[in-house]
C-alpha positions, 0 to 999 in steps of 0.5 A, spaced: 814 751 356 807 749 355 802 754 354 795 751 356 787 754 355 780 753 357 776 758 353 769 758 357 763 762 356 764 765 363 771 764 365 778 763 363 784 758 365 791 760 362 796 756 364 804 755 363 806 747 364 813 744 364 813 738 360 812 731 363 813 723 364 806 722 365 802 729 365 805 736 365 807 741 371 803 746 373 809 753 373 803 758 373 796 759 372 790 765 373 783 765 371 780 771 367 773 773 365 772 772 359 767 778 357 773 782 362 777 782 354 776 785 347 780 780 344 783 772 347 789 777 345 788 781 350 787 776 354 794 772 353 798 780 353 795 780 361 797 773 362 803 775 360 804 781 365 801 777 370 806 771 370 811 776 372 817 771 369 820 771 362 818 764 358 819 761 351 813 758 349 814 751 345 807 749 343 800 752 345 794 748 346 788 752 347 781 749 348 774 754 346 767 753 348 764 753 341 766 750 334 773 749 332 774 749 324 780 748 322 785 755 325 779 758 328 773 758 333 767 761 335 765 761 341 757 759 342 756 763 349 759 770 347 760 770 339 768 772 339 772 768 335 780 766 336 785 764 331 791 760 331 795 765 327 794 770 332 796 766 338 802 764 333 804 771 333 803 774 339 808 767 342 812 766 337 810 759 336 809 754 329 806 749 335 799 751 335 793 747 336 785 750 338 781 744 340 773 744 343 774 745 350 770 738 351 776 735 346 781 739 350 778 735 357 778 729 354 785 729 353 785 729 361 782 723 362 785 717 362 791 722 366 787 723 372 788 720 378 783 717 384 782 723 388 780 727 382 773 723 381 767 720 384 765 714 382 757 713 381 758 707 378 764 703 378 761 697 372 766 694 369 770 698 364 772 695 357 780 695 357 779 696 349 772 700 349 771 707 348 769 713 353 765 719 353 765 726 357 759 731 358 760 737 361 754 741 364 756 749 365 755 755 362 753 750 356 753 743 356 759 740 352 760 732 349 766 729 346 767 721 345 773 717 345 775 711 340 780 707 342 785 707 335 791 703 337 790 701 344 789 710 345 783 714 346 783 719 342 778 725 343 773 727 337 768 733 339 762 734 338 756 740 339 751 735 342 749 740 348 745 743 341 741 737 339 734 737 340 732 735 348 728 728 348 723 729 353 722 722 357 716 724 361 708 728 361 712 733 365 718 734 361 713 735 355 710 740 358 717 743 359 719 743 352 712 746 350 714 753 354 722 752 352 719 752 345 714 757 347 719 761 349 725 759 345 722 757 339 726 750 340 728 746 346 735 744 345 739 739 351 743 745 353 737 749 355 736 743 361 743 742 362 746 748 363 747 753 369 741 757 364 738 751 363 737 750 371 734 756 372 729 754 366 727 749 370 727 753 376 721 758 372 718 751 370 718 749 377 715 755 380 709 757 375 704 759 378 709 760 385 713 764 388 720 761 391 722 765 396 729 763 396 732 765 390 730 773 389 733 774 382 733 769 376 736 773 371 742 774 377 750 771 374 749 766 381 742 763 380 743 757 378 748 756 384 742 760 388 737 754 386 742 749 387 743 751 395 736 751 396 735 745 393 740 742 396 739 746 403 732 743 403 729 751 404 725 751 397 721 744 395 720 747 388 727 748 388 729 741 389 724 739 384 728 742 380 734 740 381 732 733 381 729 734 374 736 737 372 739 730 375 734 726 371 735 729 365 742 729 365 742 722 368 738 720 361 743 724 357 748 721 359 745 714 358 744 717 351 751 718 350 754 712 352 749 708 347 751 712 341 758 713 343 758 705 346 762 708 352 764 702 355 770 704 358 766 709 361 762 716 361 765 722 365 761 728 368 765 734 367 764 741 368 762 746 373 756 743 376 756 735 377 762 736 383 757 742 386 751 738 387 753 730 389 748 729 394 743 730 388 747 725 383 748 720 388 741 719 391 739 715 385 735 719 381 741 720 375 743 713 375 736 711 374 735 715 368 741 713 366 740 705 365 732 706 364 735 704 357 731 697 356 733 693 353 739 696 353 740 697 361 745 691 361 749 693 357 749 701 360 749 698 367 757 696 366 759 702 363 763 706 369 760 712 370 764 718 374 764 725 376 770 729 375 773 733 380 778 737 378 776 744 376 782 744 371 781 739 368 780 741 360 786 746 362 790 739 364 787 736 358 789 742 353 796 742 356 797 734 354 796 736 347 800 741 347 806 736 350 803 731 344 805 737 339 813 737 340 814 730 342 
């Protein structure tokens, strides 16, 4: 068996996988709180238990929310680190792999079928170029893919932590309260489900919302989102629309940097979540105000992933790729 993880800041998927033709298959699968645990150790004991069945474990991939180096991971949200000679032990496996979990979802994609993505923009994708992914959640994720032999193959990146780049008078003036507030305004801190939340106080300054009563409440970015979406408060869908602008243009900025022309992949929480405010036209836009590259960006696929496993889909890939 295959034992596949997505590590985030707010939520865990562990997974068991029988190896596969083309993907693995899912045999079990549960979901925790990631702050429920002292220890990923912990974790995986309660997995364990929870399961029900006896298994052997061949080969464990587990994908973190944070920086991978070498055996070890930080997650950045929440600060716990795991390490692979833990998993090793508690498993009784050699076959052990921690991958950025942005990594760990690029993994999936050229697996995943039509009915897991929305297409924004069908382009015209390279057959030998490469791809990106940008994950917007608890905290935004990127991860390349360069085409090595005919493959994509994931490289992961803490791009979620570069500095934001405003595009706008307006975007300015919010990057003058995040600094203000933060000491500095990084990407995540827009695209994000706290960075939503920011641009709902940027939004309403001055203003009461009336919708959404507690910003600091766990579900207030999903509060903002169906008020925006709902058409009950006009400076929270200000506010979705200025996440979907800049996300539109960060997405841009990856497919330029990462010459994405196989394509760009929206993963995460948030993108399936709120469609109606990436199809109007305003993330797109974004996207290919990139003179004089528009041409270029205006053929690069761009799709939303569905599929709310798919990093645990990914991580249980790696794992088949590590006895194979």
């Amino acid at each position: 068996m295959l034992l596949a993880g997505d590590v985030g800041g707010t939520k865990t998927l562990l997974g068991l996988f029988a190896p596969g033709a083309v993907r693995p298959t899912p045999r079990a699968t549960r979901s925790y709180s990631t702050t429920s645990f002292q220890t990923f150790g912990e974790m995986l004991d309660a997995f364990s238990r929870d399961v029900q069945q006896p298994f052997t474990v061949d080969a464990a991939v587990i994908g973190v929310a944070g920086p991978v180096s070498g055996d070890h991971a930080r997650l950045t949200n929440v600060g716990r680190v795991i390490t692979g000679a833990d998993i090793k032990d508690r498993l009784s496996t050699t076959h052990v792999r921690l991958l950025n979990d942005l990594e760990a979802m690029a993994c999936a994609v050229e697996f995943l079928g039509e009915d897991e993505l929305a297409i924004l923009q069908a382009g015209e994708p390279d057959p030998e170029g490469s791809a990106a992914v940008i994950a917007a959640g608890t905290g935004l994720g990127q991860a390349y893919l360069r085409r090595v032999g005919g493959k994509l193959v994931p490289t992961p990146s803490e791009g979620g932590h570069a500095d934001f780049a405003a595009r706008t008078d307006r975007e300015m003036d919010l990057v003058r309260m995040l600094r203000a507030s933060r000491g500095r305004a990084e990407v995540e801190q827009i695209l994000s489900g706290p960075g939503l939340v920011n641009l709902h106080r940027f939004t309403h300054r001055g203003g009461e919302c009336g919708v959404v009563e507690d910003v600091d409440a766990a579900d207030a970015p999903a509060a903002v989102s169906r008020a925006a979406l709902g058409g009950r408060c006009g400076s929270c869908a200000d506010a979705l629309r200025m996440f979907a602008g800049a996300y539109g243009a960060e997405a841009g900025n990856l497919a330029l940097r990462g010459l994405a022309t196989a394509g760009v992949y929206l993963g995460g929480g948030i993108a399936p979540k709120i469609l109606p405010a990436l199809t109007n036209g305003v993330f797109m836009d974004a996207f290919l105000a990139k003179a004089p590259m528009t041409d270029l960006l205006a053929r690069v696929p761009v799709k939303v992933i569905l599929n709310s496993e798919a990093a645990l889909i990914g991580a249980a890939i790696a794992a088949q790729e590590l006895v194979r």
